[in-house]
TIRO-2110 file (N, C-alpha, C; in Angstrom, 1 decimal):
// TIRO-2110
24.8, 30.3, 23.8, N, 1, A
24.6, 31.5, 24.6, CA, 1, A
25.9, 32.4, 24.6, C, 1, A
25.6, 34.0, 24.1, N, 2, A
26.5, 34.4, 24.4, CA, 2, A
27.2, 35.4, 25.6, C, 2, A
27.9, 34.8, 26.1, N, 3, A
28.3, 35.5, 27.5, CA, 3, A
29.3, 36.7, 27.4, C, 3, A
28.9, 37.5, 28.4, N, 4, A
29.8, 39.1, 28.3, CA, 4, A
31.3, 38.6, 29.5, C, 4, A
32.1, 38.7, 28.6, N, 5, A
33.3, 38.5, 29.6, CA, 5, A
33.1, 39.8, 30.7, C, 5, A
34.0, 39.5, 31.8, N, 6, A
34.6, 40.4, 32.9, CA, 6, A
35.3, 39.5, 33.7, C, 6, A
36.0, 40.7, 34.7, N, 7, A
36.9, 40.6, 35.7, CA, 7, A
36.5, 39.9, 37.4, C, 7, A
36.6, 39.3, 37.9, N, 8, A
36.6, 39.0, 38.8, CA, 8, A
37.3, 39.3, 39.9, C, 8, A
37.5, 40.1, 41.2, N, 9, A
38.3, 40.1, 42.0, CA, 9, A
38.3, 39.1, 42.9, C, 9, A
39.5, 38.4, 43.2, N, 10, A
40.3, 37.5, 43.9, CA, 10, A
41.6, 37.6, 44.2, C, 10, A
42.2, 36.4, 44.7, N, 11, A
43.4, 36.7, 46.0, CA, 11, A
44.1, 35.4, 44.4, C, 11, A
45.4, 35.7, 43.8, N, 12, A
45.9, 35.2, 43.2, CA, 12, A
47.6, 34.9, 43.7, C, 12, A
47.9, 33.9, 43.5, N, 13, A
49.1, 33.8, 43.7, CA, 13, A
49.8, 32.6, 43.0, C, 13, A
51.2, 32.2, 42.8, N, 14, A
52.1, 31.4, 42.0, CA, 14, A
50.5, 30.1, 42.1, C, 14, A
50.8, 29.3, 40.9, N, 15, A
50.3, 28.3, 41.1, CA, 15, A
51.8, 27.0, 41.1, C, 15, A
51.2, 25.7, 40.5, N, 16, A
52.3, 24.5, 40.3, CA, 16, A
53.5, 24.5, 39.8, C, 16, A
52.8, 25.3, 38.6, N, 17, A
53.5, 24.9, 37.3, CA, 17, A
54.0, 26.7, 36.5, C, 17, A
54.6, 27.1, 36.3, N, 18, A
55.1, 28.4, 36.2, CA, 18, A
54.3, 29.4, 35.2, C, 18, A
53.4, 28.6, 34.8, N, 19, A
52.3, 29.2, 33.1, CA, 19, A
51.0, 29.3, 34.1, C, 19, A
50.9, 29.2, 35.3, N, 20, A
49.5, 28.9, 35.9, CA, 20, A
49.4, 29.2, 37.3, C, 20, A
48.1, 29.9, 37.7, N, 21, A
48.0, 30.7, 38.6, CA, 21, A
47.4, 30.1, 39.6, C, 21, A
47.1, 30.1, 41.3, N, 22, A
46.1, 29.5, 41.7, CA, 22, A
45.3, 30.8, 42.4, C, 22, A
43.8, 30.5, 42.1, N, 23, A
43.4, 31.8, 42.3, CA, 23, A
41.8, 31.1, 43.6, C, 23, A
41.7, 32.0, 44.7, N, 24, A
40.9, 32.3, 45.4, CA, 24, A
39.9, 33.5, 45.6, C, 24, A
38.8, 33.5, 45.6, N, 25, A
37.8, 33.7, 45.3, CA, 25, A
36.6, 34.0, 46.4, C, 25, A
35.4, 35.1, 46.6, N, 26, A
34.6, 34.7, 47.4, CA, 26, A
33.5, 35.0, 46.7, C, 26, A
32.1, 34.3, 47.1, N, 27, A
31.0, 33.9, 46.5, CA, 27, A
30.1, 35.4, 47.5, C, 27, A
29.0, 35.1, 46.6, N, 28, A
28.1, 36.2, 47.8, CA, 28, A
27.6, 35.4, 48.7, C, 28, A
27.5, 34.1, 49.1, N, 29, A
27.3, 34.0, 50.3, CA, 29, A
28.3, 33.6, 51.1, C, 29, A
29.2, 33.8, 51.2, N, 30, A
30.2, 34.2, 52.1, CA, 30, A
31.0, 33.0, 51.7, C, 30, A
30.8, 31.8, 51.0, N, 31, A
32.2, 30.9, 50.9, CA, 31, A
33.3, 31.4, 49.8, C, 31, A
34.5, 30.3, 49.8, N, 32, A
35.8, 30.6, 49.0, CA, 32, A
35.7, 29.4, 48.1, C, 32, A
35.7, 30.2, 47.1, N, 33, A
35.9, 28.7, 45.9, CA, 33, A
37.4, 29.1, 45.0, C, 33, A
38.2, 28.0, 45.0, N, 34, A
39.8, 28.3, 44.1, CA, 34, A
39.5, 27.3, 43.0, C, 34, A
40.7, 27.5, 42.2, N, 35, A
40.8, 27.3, 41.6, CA, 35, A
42.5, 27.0, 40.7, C, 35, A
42.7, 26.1, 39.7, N, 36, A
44.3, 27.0, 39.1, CA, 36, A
43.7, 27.4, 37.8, C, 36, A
44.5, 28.2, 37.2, N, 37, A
44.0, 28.8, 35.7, CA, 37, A
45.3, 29.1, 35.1, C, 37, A
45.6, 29.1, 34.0, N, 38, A
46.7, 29.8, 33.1, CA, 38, A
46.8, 31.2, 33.3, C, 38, A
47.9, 31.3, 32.5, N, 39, A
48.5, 32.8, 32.8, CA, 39, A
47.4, 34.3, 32.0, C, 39, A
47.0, 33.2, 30.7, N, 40, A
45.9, 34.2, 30.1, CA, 40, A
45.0, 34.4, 30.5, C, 40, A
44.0, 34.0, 31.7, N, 41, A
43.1, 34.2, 32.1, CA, 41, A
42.9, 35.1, 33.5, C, 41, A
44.2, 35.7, 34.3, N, 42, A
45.0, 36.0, 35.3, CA, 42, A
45.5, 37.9, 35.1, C, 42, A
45.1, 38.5, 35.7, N, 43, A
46.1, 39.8, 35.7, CA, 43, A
46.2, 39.7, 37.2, C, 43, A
47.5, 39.5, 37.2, N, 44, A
48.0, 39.1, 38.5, CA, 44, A
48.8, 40.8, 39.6, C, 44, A
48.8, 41.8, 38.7, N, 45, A
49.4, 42.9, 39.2, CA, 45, A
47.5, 43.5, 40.1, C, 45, A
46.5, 43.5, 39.4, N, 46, A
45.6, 43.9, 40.0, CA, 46, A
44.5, 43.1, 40.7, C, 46, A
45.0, 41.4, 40.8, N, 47, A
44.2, 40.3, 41.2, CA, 47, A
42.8, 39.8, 40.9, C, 47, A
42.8, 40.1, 39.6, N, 48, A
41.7, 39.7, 38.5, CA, 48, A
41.5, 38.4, 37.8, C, 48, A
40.4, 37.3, 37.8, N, 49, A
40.2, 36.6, 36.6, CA, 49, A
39.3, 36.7, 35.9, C, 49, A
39.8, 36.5, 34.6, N, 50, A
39.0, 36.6, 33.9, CA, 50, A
37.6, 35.6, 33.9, C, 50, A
36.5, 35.8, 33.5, N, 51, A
35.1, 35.1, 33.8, CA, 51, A
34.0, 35.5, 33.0, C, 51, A
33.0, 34.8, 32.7, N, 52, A
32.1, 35.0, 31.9, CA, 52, A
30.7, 35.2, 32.9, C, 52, A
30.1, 36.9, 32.6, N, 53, A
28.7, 36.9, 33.2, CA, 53, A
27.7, 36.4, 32.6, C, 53, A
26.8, 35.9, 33.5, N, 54, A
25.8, 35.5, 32.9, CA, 54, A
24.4, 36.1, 33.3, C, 54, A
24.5, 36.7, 34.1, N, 55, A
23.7, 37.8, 35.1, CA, 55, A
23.6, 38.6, 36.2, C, 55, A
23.4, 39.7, 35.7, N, 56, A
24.0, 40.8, 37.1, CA, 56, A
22.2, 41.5, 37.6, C, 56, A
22.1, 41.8, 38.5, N, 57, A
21.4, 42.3, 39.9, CA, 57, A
21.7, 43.6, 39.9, C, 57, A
21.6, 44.4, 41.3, N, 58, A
21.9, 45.2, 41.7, CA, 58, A
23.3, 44.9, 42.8, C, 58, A
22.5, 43.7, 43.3, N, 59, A
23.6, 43.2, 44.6, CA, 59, A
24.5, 42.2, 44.5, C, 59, A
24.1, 41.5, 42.5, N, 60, A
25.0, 40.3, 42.6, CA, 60, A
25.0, 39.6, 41.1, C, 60, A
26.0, 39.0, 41.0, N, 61, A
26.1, 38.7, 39.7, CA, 61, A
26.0, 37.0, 39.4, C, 61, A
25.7, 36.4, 38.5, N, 62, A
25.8, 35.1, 38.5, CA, 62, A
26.7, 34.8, 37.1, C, 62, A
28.1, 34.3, 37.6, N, 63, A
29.1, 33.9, 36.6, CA, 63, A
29.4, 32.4, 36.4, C, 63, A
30.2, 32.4, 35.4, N, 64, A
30.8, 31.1, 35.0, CA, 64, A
32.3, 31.0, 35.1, C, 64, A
32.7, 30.3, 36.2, N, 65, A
34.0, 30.8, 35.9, CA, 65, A
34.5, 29.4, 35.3, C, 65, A
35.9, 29.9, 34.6, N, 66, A
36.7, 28.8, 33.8, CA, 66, A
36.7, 27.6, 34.0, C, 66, A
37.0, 28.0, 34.8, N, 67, A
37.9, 25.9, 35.6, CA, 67, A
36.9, 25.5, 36.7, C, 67, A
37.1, 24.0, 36.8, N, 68, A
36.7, 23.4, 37.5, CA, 68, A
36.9, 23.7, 39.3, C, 68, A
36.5, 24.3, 40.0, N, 69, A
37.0, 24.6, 41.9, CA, 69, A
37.1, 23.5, 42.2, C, 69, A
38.6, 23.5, 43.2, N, 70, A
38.8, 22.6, 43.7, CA, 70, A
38.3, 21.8, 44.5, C, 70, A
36.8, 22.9, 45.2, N, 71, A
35.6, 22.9, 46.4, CA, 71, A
34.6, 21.7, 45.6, C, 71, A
34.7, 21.4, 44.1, N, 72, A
34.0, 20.0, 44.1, CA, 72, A
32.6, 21.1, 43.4, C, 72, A
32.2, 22.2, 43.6, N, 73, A
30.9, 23.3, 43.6, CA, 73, A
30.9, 23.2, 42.0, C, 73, A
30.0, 23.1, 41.4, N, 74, A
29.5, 23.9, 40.3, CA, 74, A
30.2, 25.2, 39.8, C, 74, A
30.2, 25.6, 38.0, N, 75, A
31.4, 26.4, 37.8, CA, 75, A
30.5, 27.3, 37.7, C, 75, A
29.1, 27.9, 37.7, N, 76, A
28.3, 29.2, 37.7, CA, 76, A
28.1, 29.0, 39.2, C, 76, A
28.6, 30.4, 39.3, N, 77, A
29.1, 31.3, 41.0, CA, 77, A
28.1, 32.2, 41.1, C, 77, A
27.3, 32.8, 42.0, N, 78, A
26.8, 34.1, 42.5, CA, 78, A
28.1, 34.6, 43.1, C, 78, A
28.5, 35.8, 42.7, N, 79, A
29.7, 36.9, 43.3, CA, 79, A
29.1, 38.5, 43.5, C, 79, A
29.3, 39.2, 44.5, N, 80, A
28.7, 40.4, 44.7, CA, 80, A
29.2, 41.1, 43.2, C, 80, A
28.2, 42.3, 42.6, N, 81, A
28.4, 43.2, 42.0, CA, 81, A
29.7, 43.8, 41.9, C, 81, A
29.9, 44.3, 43.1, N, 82, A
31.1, 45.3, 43.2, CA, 82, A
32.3, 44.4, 43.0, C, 82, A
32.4, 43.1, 43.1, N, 83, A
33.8, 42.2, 42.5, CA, 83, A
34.0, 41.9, 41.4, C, 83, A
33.4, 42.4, 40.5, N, 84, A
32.9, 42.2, 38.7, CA, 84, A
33.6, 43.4, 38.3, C, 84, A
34.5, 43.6, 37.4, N, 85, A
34.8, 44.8, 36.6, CA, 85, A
34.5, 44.3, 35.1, C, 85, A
33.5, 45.1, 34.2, N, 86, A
33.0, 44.7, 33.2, CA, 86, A
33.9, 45.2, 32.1, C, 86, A
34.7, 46.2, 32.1, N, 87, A
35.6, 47.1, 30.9, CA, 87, A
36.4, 46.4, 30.9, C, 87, A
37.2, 46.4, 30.0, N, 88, A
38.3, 46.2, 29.5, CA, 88, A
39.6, 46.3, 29.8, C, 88, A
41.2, 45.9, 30.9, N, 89, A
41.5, 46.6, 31.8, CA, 89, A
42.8, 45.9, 30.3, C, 89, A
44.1, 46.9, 30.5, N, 90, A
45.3, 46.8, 30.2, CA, 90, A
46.1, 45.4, 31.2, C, 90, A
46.3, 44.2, 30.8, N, 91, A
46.6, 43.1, 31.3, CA, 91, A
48.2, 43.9, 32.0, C, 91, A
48.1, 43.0, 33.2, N, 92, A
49.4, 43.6, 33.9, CA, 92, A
49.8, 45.1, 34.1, C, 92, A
48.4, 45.9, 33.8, N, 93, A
48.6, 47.3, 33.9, CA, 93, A
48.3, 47.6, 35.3, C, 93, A
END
């Protein structure tokens, strides 16, 4: 299957280990799922991860995100529309 990357908006900050980020997240039905991820997967100036769509709506999208959530949940997320950026953004821009 091939999946159309995009951006994810979330709440990012230092993670453990200095290559890796720990990123927080909200679902469309109102929970938080985190996560840690590397530094390539992270634009940490506009609080973005990167993520794989697998279906978008009008009101919502159904993604895959990278890593395993700490919340124990499944890695395909329903996330509102509007928290998806699909283009291409200048990393750390």
């Amino acid at each position: 299957m091939n999946l159309e990357m995009g951006w994810l908006k979330c709440k990012v900050s230092d993670g453990v280990f200095p290559t890796e980020y720990a990123v927080s997240c909200n679902s469309s039905d109102g929970n938080v799922f985190s996560f840690f991820a590397p530094e390539n997967y992270i634009d940490p100036i506009n609080n973005l991860v990167r993520v794989r769509i697998m279906e978008c709506q009008s009101e919502s999208c159904l993604i895959y995100i990278p890593f395993d959530p700490l919340e124990g949940i499944n890695r395909v997320v329903k996330v509102f529309t509007k928290d998806i950026i699909t283009r291409e953004i200048a990393h750390g821009a």
